[in-house]
C-alpha positions as semicolon CSV with decimal commas, in nm:
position;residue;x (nm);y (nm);z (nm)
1;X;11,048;9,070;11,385
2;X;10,793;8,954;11,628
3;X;10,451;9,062;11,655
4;X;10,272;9,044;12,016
5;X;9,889;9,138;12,028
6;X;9,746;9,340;12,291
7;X;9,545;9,012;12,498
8;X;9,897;8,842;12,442
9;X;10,092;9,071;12,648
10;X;9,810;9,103;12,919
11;X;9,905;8,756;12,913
12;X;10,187;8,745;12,953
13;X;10,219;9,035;13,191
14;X;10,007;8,794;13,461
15;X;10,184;8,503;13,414
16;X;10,521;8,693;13,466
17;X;10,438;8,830;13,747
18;X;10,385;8,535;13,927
19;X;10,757;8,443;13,804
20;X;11,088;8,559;14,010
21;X;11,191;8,910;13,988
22;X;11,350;9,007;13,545
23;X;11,174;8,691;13,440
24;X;11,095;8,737;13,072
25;X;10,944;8,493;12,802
26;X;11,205;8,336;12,513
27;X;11,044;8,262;12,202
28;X;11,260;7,970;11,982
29;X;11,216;7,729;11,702
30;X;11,345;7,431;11,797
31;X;11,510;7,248;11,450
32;X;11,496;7,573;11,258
33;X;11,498;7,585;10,911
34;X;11,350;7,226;10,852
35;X;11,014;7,030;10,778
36;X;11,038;6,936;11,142
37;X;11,086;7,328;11,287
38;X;10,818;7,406;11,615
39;X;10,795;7,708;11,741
40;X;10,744;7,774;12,111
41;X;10,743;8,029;12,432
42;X;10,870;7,966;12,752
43;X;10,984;8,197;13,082
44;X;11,309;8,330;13,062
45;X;11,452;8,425;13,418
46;X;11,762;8,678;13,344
47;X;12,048;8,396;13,428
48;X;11,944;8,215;13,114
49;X;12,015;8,481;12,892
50;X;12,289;8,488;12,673
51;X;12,471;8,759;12,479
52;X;12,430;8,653;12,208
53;X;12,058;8,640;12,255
54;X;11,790;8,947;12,083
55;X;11,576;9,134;12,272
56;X;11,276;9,257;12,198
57;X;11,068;9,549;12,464
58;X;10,676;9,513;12,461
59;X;10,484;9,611;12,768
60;X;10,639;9,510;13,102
61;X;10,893;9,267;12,942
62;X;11,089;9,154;12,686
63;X;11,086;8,881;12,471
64;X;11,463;8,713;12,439
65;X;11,516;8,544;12,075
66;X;11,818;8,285;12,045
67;X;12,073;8,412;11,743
68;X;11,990;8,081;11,518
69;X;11,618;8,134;11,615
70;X;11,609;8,493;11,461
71;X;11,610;8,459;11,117
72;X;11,319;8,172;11,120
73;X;11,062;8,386;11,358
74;X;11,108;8,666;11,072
75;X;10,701;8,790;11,106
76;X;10,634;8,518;11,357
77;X;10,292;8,691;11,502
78;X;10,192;8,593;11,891
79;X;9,830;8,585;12,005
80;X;9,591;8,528;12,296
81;X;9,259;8,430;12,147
82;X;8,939;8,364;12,350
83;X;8,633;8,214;12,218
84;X;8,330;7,934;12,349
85;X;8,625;7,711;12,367
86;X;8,824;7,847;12,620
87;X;9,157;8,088;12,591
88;X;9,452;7,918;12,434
89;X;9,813;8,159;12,270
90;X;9,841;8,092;11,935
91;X;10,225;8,154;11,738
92;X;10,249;8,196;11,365
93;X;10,621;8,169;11,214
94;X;10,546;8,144;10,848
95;X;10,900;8,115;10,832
96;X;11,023;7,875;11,079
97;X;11,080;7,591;10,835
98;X;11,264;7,766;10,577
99;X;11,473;8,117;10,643
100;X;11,266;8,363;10,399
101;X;11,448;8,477;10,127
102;X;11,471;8,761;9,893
103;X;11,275;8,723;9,545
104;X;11,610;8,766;9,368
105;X;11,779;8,486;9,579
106;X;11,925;8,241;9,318
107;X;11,682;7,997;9,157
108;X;11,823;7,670;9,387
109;X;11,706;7,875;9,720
110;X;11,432;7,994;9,594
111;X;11,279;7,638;9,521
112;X;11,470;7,463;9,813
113;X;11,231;7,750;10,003
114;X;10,946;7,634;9,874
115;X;10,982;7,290;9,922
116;X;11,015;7,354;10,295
117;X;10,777;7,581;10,364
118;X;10,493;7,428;10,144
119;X;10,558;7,096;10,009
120;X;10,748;6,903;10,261
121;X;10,475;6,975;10,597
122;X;10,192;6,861;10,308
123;X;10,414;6,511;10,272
124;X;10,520;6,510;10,590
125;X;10,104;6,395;10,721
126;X;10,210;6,089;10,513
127;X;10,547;6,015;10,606
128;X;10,758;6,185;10,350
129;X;10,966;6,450;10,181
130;X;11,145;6,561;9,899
131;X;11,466;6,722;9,825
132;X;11,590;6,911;9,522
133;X;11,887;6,786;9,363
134;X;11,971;6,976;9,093
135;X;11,850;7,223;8,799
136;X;11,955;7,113;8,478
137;X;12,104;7,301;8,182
138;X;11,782;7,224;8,049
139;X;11,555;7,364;8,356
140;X;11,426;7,082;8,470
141;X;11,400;6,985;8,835
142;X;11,575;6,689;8,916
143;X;11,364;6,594;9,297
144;X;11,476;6,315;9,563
145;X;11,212;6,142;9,710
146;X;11,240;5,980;10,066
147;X;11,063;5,849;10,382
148;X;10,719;5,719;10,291
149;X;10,780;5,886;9,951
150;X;11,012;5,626;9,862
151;X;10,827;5,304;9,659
152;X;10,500;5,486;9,740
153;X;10,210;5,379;9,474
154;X;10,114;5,711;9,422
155;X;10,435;5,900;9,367
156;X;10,397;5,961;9,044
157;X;10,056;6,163;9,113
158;X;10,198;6,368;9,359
159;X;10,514;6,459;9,163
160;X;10,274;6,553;8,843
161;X;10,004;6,642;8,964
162;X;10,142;6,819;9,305
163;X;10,457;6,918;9,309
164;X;10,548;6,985;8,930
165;X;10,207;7,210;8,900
166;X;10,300;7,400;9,182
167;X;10,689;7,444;9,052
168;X;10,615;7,537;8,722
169;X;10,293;7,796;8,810
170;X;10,569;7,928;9,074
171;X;10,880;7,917;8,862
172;X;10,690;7,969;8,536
173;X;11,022;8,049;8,244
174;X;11,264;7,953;8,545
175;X;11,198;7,565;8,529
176;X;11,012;7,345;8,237
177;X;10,998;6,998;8,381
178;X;11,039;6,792;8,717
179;X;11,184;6,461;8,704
180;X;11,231;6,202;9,017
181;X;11,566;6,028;9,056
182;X;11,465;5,816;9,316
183;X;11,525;5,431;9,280
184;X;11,181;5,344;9,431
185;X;11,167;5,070;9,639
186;X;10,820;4,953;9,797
187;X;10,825;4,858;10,181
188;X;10,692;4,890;10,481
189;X;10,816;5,254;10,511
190;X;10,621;5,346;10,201
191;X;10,281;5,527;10,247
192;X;10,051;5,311;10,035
């Protein structure tokens, strides 16, 4: 599930060890599973954990994983990287905003996946996100539009241009069309 590199543990083996006796690390996502899922480590002294909770063996520890957590960390990769800028731990949960799913998952999850793991954090920098509604009889894409999406000027470029390109190239046969059924309306909320 979780991937720990080598400098990582050494890490974390010094910091620990400075920490009261079973001390471990937890590694969550705090709101897991949306546009707004972040990742994170912290120490994890053995009253806080619960039964619920995973556990995971590396090199002089464990790392504890909260039940809801679990499925979102899914080949979530942990790293200690040093270069002219100083050390810093890097973690990588490709899957922290959207659970992954299997390639035969229905149609709905598949593109509800994809539009929280790739095209909601790219609207997000401006405010904004989208929502699938519906697939129609007729495969099209109905999309909801919100935040500083709603009455933006250039919503129509981004749906075309952005989002439908990427649906159809990734649902080519599946899907033949995105349409927005948002009721614009232009504000202060709105982007542009």
């Amino acid at each position: 599930m979780i991937s720990i590199s080598e400098p990582a543990q050494e890490h974390f083996g010094k910091l620990l060890s400075q920490q009261g006796e079973g001390t471990n690390i937890r590694v969550f996502v705090v709101n897991p599973g949306t546009s707004k899922a972040e990742c994170g480590v912290s120490y994890c002294p053995p009253e806080a954990v619960e039964d619920t909770d995973l556990r995971f063996n590396f090199n002089g520890f464990d790392a504890v994983v909260d039940a809801e957590s679990a499925p979102y960390l899914e080949e979530a990769e942990i790293d200690f990287v040093t270069d002219q800028m100083g050390s810093q731990l890097t973690l990588k949960a490709p899957n922290a905003k959207a659970k992954k799913i299997d390639d035969d998952a229905p149609l709905i999850d598949r593109i509800n996946y994809l539009i929280e793991s790739e095209i909601n954090p790219q609207l997000a920098s401006h405010g904004g996100n989208v929502m699938l509604v519906e697939v129609t009889e007729d495969k099209n894409a109905i999309l909801q539009f919100g935040g500083g999406c709603n009455g933006c000027s250039m919503v129509d470029v981004t749906l075309k241009d952005g989002i439908e390109k990427q649906l159809l190239e990734q649902f080519a046969g599946e899907i033949v069309g995105v349409k927005d059924a948002t009721e614009h309306e232009a504000g202060e909320h709105s982007y542009y």
